[in-house]
ZAMARGU-4260 file (C-alpha; in steps of 0.2 Angstrom, whole numbers, plus 5000, padded with zeros to 4 digits):
<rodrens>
0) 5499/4808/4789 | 5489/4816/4775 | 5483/4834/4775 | 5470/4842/4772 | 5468/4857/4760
5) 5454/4870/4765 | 5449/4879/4751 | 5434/4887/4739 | 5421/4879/4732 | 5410/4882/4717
10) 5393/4881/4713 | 5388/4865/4703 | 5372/4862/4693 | 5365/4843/4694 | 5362/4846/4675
15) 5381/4848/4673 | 5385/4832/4681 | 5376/4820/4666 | 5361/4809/4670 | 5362/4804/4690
20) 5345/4803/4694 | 5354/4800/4714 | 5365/4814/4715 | 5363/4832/4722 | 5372/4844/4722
25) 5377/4843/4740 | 5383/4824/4735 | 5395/4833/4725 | 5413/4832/4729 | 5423/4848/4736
30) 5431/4856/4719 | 5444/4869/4718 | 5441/4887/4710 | 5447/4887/4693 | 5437/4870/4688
35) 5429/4872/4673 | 5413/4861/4670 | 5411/4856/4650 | 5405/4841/4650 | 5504/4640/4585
40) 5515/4656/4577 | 5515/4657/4559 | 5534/4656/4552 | 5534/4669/4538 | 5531/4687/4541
45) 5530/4700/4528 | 5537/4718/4524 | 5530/4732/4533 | 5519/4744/4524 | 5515/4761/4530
50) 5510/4777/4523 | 5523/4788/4526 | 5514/4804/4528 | 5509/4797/4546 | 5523/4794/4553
55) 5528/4803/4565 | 5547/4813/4570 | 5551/4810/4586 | 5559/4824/4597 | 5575/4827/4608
60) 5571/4825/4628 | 5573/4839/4637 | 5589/4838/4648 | 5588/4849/4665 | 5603/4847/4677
65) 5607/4831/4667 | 5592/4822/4669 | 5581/4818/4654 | 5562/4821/4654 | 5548/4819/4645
70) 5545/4834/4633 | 5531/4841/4644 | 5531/4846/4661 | 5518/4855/4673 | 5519/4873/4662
75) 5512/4862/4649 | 5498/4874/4635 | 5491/4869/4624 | 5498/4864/4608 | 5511/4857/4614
80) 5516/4836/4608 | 5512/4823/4619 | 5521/4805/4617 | 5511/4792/4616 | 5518/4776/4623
85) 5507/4760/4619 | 5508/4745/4633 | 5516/4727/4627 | 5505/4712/4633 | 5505/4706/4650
90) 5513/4692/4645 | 5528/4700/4636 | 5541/4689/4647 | 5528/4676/4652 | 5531/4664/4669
95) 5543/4651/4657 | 5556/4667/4658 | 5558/4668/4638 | 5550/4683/4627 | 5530/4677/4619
100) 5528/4676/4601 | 5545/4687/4596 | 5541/4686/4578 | 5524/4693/4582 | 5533/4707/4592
105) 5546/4712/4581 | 5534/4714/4567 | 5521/4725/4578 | 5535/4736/4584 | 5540/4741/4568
110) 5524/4745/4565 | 5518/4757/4580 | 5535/4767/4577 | 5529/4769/4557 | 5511/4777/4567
115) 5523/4789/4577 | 5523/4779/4593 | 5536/4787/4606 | 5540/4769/4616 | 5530/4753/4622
120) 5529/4749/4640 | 5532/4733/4648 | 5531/4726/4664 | 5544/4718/4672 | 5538/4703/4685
125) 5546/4701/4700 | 5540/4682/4699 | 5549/4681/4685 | 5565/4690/4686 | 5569/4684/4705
130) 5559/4667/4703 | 5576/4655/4707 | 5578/4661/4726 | 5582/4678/4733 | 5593/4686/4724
135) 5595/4677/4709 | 5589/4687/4692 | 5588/4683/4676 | 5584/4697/4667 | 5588/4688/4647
140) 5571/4689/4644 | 5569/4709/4645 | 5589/4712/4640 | 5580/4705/4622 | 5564/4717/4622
145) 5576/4730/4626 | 5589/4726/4611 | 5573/4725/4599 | 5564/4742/4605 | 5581/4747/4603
150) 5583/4743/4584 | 5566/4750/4579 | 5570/4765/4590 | 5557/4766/4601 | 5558/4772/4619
155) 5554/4760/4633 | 5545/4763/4651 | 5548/4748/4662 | 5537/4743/4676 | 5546/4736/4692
160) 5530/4725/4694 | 5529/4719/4712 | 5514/4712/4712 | 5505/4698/4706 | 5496/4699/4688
165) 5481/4688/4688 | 5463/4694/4696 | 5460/4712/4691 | 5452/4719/4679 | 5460/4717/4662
170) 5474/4704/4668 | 5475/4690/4653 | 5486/4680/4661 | 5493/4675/4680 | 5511/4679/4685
175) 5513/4675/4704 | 5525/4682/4715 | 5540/4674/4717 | 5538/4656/4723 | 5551/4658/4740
180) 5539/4674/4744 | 5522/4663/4741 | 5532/4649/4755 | 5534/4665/4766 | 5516/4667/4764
185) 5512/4650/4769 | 5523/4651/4783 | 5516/4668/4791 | 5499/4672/4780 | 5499/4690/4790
190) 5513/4696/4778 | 5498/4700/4767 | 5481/4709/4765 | 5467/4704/4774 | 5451/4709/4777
195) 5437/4712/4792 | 5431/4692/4788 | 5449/4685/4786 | 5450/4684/4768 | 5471/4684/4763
200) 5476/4694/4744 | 5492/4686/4740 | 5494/4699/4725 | 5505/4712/4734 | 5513/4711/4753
205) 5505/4721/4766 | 5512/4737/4767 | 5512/4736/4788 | 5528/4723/4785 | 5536/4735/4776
210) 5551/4738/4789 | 5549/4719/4796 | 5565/4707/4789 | 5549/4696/4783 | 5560/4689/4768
215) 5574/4677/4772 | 5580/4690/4782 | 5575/4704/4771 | 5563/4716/4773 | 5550/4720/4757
220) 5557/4738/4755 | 5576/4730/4755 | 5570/4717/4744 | 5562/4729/4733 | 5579/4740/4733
225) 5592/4726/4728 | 5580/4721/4713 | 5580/4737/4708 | 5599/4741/4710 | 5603/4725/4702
230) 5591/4730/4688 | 5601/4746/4686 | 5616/4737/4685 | 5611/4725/4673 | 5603/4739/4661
235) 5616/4756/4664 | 5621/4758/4648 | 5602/4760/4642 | 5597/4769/4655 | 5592/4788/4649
240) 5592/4783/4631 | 5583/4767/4628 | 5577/4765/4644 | 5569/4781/4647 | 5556/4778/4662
245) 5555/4768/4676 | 5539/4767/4685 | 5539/4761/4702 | 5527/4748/4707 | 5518/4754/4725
250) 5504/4742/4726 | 5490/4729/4718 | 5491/4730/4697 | 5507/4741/4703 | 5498/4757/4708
255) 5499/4765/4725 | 5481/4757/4733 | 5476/4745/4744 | 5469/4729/4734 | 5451/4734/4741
260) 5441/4729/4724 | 5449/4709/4718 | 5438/4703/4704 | 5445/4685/4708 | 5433/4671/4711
265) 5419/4685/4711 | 5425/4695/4727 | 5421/4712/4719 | 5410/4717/4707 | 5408/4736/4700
270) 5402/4745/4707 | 5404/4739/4724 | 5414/4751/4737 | 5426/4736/4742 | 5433/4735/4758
275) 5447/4738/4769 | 5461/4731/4772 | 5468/4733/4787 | 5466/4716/4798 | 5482/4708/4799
280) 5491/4707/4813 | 5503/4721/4807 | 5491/4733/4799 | 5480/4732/4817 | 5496/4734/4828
285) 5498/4750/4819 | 5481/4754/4822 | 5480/4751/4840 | 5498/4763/4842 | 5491/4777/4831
290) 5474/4776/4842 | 5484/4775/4860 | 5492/4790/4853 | 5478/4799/4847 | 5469/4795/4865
295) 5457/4785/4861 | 5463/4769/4864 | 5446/4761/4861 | 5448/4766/4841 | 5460/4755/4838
300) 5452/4738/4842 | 5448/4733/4824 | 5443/4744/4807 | 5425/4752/4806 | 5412/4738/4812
305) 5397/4746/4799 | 5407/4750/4781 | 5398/4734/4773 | 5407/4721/4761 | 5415/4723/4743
310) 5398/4723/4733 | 5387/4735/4743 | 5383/4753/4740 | 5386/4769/4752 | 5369/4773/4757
315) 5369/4751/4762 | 5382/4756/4779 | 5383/4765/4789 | 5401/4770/4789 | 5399/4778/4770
320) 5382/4784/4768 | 5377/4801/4767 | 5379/4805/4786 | 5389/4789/4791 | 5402/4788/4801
325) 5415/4793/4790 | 5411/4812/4795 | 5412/4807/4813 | 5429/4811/4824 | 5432/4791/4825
330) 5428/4791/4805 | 5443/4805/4803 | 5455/4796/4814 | 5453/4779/4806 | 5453/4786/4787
335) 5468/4798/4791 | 5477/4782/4799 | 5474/4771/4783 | 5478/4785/4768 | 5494/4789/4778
340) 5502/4771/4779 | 5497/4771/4761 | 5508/4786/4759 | 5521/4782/4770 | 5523/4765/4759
345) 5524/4773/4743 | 5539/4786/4750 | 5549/4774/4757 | 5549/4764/4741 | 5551/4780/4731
350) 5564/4786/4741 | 5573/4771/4737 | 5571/4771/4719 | 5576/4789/4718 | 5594/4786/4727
355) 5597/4770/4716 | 5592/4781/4700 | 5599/4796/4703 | 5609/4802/4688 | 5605/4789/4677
360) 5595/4799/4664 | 5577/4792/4669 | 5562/4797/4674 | 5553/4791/4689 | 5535/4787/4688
365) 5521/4780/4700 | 5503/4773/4694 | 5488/4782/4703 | 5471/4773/4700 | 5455/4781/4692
370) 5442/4778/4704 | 5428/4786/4697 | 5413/4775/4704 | 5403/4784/4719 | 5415/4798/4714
375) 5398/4809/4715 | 5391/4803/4733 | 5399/4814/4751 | 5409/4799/4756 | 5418/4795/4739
380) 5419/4776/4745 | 5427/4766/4733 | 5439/4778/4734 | 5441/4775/4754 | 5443/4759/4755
385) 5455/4759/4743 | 5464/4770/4752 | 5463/4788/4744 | 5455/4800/4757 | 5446/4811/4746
390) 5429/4816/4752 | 5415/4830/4750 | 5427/4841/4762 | 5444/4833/4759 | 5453/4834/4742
395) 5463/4816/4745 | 5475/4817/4728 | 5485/4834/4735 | 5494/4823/4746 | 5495/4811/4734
400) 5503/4824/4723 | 5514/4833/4736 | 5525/4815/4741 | 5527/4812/4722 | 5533/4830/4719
405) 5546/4829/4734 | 5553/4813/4725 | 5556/4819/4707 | 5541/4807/4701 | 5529/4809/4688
410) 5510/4804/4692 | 5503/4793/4680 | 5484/4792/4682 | 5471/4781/4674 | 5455/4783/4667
415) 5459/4796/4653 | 5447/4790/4639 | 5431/4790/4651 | 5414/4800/4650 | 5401/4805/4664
420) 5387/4800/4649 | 5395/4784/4647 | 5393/4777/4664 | 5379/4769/4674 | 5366/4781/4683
425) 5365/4769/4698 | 5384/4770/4700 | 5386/4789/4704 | 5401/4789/4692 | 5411/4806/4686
430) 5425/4801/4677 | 5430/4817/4671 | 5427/4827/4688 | 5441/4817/4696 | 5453/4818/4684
435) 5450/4837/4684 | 5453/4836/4701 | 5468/4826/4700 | 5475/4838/4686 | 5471/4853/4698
440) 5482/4843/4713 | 5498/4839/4703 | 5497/4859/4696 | 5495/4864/4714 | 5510/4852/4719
445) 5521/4856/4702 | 5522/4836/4698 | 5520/4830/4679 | 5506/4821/4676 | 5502/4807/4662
450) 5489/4797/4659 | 5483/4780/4654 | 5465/4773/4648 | 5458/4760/4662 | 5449/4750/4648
455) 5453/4741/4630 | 5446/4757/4618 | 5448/4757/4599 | 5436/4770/4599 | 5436/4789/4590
460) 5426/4794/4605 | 5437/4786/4618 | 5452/4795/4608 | 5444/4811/4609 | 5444/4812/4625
465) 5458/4809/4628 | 5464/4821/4617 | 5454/4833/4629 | 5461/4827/4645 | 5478/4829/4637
470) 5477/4848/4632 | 5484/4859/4644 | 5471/4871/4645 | 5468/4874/4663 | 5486/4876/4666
475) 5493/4859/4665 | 5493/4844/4650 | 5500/4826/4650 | 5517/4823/4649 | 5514/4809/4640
480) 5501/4795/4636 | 5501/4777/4637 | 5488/4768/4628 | 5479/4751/4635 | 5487/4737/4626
485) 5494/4731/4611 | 5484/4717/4605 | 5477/4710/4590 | 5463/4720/4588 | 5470/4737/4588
490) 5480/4730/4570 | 5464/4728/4563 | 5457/4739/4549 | 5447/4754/4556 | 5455/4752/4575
495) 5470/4753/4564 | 5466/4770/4558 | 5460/4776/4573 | 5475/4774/4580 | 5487/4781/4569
500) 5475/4794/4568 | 5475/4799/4588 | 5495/4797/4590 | 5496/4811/4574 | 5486/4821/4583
505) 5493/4820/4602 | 5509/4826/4592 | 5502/4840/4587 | 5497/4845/4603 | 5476/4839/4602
510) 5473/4846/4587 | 5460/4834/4578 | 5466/4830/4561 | 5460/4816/4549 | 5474/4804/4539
515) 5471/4801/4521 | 5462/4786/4515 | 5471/4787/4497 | 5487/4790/4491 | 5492/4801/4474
520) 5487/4790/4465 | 5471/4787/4471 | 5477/4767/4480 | 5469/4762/4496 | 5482/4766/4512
525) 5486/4754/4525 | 5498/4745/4535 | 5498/4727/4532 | 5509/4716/4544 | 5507/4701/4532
530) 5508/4703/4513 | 5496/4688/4506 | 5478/4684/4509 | 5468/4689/4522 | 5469/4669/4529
535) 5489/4672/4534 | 5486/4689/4543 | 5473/4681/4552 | 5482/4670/4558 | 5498/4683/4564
540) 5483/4693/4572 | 5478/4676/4580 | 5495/4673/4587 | 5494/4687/4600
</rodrens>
């Protein structure tokens, strides 16, 4: 189950926290001492141009006891380089099994390492890799993204993606699961997520099957095991140089959460406090054990009775408002229950990955989510439901922190690029609270921690901040950054200078610096991924 840490609190002024008109100060979350507040493909495609002067070298890994890391860890100060990694398209290796536009890809790669990108990230899709019948791979698809990073020498993170990609925020296209798993499904629908009024998420497998041979005789975390040892297998000889990080799918858009806010068919919309999902038949079996145990048999009926649906808000229930029944003995039982399976899941499949890639030279990874909405209420419910058990009196991201630690696993958080002034009043936001408290639990647990931004940003501000959040001035930095997502736009005149402009600074550890606009000779700067008219780089843009 997941502890809780006792500590001191400081002082916070409601004018610190941005323009909540809701929020006191006694909303505000528990916060460790040593926080400090400051607020059709075209066939020709032409010769690379870039300005040399921003590219950037790349650096040797750091080996200890023969594993390779990223060039940070948790000692991190500031000035100190931070990678920046830059996500491929969802739809890299799309359902069909073959690579998208490759032409398209080749030309862009070249072009991120002339800005100084470290590696791209690409998720690697269970539904498509193991889509033939349980397993049977075909990994051709990635084996060629691999080969072409390769020869532009970029560094590649790999996402073993477990999970569905369609229905969440930012997904641009729909990968299901592997179709033998979706006939499971059918078969037994309480192999999935389910809410209090029955509604099934086929985007992940219920974490209360975990240990259940649900599979054709397999169990998830077995199935999840032989895709990844086959996946080692297939790739050894890249592994620790190419290859040089695997991160771990856990959960819903692979991060180590319970699918509490889908966007599909209008389920959830921001900033609603989701819901739980714990109501299948396995999920409740647990519930009704840990309850019995606990001696309370009575607790373990059903989930909480008065926590509302997806779009409400806290002070709407009566489980999350400001004296609900999350701060009752019942409320502390059911929320411990539901943050520990969470945990527990995210070992066991940990555990796994860290036996299969033990000494293969790379680095581990898992995806933490930025919930930031009602970050600034008692209850903290987004995050609840959700599964992280971080309240005004608990600190739910130490434990979080700790399990990862134990494993050798970097935590990857989202929500880098946010500010408290850019969010709505009404939805009791603070970005940059929580990842200050997330940086605080992965110093306290000694785990690496890098980031990503949650949203599509070309912006100077959003890079700024970025930049802030990486710095290691309160004892520990990012390892390394990966930025949300290649596409069109971000090769578009300013966004393109933005960008090259960012990953110069994030090498030279946050310091801001500006890239010329003009060369010796006084001629404009640029890269151009077409040479011709602006008619036939349109048209490469357009084929993203």
């Amino acid at each position: 189950m997941a502890s809780t840490l006792h500590y001191s609190t400081v002082p916070l002024s409601r004018a610190k926290l941005g323009n909540s008109s809701t929020a006191t100060g006694d909303d505000l979350p528990v916060v460790s001492v040593g926080y400090r507040m400051a607020a059709k493909q075209p066939c020709w495609v032409g010769r690379l141009r870039a300005q040399a002067c921003s590219a950037a070298q790349p650096t040797e890994a750091v080996a200890v006891e023969g594993e390779k890391l990223h060039g940070l860890n948790c000692e991190t100060v500031s000035g100190r380089r931070v990678p920046v990694f830059v996500m491929l398209p969802l739809d890299t290796v799309g359902i069909g099994g073959g690579v998208a536009r490759p032409r398209v890809l080749n030309a862009s790669m070249a072009a991120l390492r002339s800005a100084g990108v470290e590696g791209v990230m690409v998720d690697v899709w269970w539904g498509v890799v193991e889509k033939a019948g349980p397993g049977s791979y075909d990994w051709e698809a990635y084996a060629e993204v691999v080969r072409m990073a390769e020869r532009h020498g970029l560094k590649l993170q790999m996402v073993m993606s477990f999970h569905q990609c369609g229905g969440n925020v930012g997904d641009s296209c729909k990968i299901p699961l592997p179709p033998w798993v979706l006939e499971e499904m059918n078969r037994d629908p309480d192999i999935v997520y389910t809410d209090r009024s029955g509604r099934r998420n086929p985007e992940y497998i219920s974490l209360g099957c975990d240990m259940l041979p649900i599979l054709r005789g397999r169990t998830p975390i077995q199935v999840y095991s032989d895709y990844m040892q086959n996946f080692r297998e297939r790739f050894k000889d890249y592994l620790g140089n190419v290859i040089e990080e695997i991160q771990v799918g856990l959960g819903p858009c692979g991060e180590l959460r319970y699918p509490s806010y889908p966007e599909s068919n209008g389920t959830w919309r921001f900033p609603g406090i989701g819901e739980f999902q714990c109501y299948d038949k396995h999920m409740l079996s647990s519930l009704r054990a840990a309850a019995i145990a606990a001696g309370h048999e009575e607790w373990g009926k059903s989930g909480p009775h008065d926590s509302g649906h997806y779009k409400q808000f806290p002070e709407e229930t009566g489980f999350f408002r400001h004296e609900g029944t999350w701060n009752t003995d019942y409320g502390r039982f059911f929320l411990d229950w539901y943050s520990g399976k969470l945990l527990e899941h995210g070992d066991r499949i940990l555990a796994a990955a860290e036996g299969i890639f033990r000494g293969t030279g790379a680095k581990l990874s898992a995806k933490v989510a930025g919930i930031h909405w009602h970050y600034k209420t008692r209850s903290h419910a987004a995050e609840l439901t959700a599964g992280y058990y971080n309240t005004r009196h608990r600190n739910g991201y130490l434990p979080i922190a700790r399990m990862l630690a134990k494993r050798g696993v970097v935590m990857n958080f989202t929500c880098m690029e946010m500010r408290d002034e850019q969010q709505p009043d009404y939805a009791n936001c603070s970005p940059e609270m929580l990842v200050r408290q997330v940086k605080e639990a992965a110093k306290a647990a000694a785990v690496d921690l890098a980031g990503e931004n949650a949203l599509e940003r070309y912006d100077k501000g959003a890079y700024s901040q970025v930049l802030e959040t990486s710095r290691g001035d309160e004892g520990i930095g990012l390892s390394a950054f990966t930025y949300l997502r290649m596409k069109k736009e971000l090769f578009e005149g300013e966004n393109w200078r933005q960008f090259e402009t960012f990953v110069k600074n994030m090498a030279e550890g946050g310091r801001r610096a500006s890239l010329p606009s003009k060369d010796s000779q006084f001629s404009d700067l640029y890269v151009g991924l077409v040479n011709g008219d602006s008619k036939k780089k349109g048209e490469l843009l357009a084929s993203f």
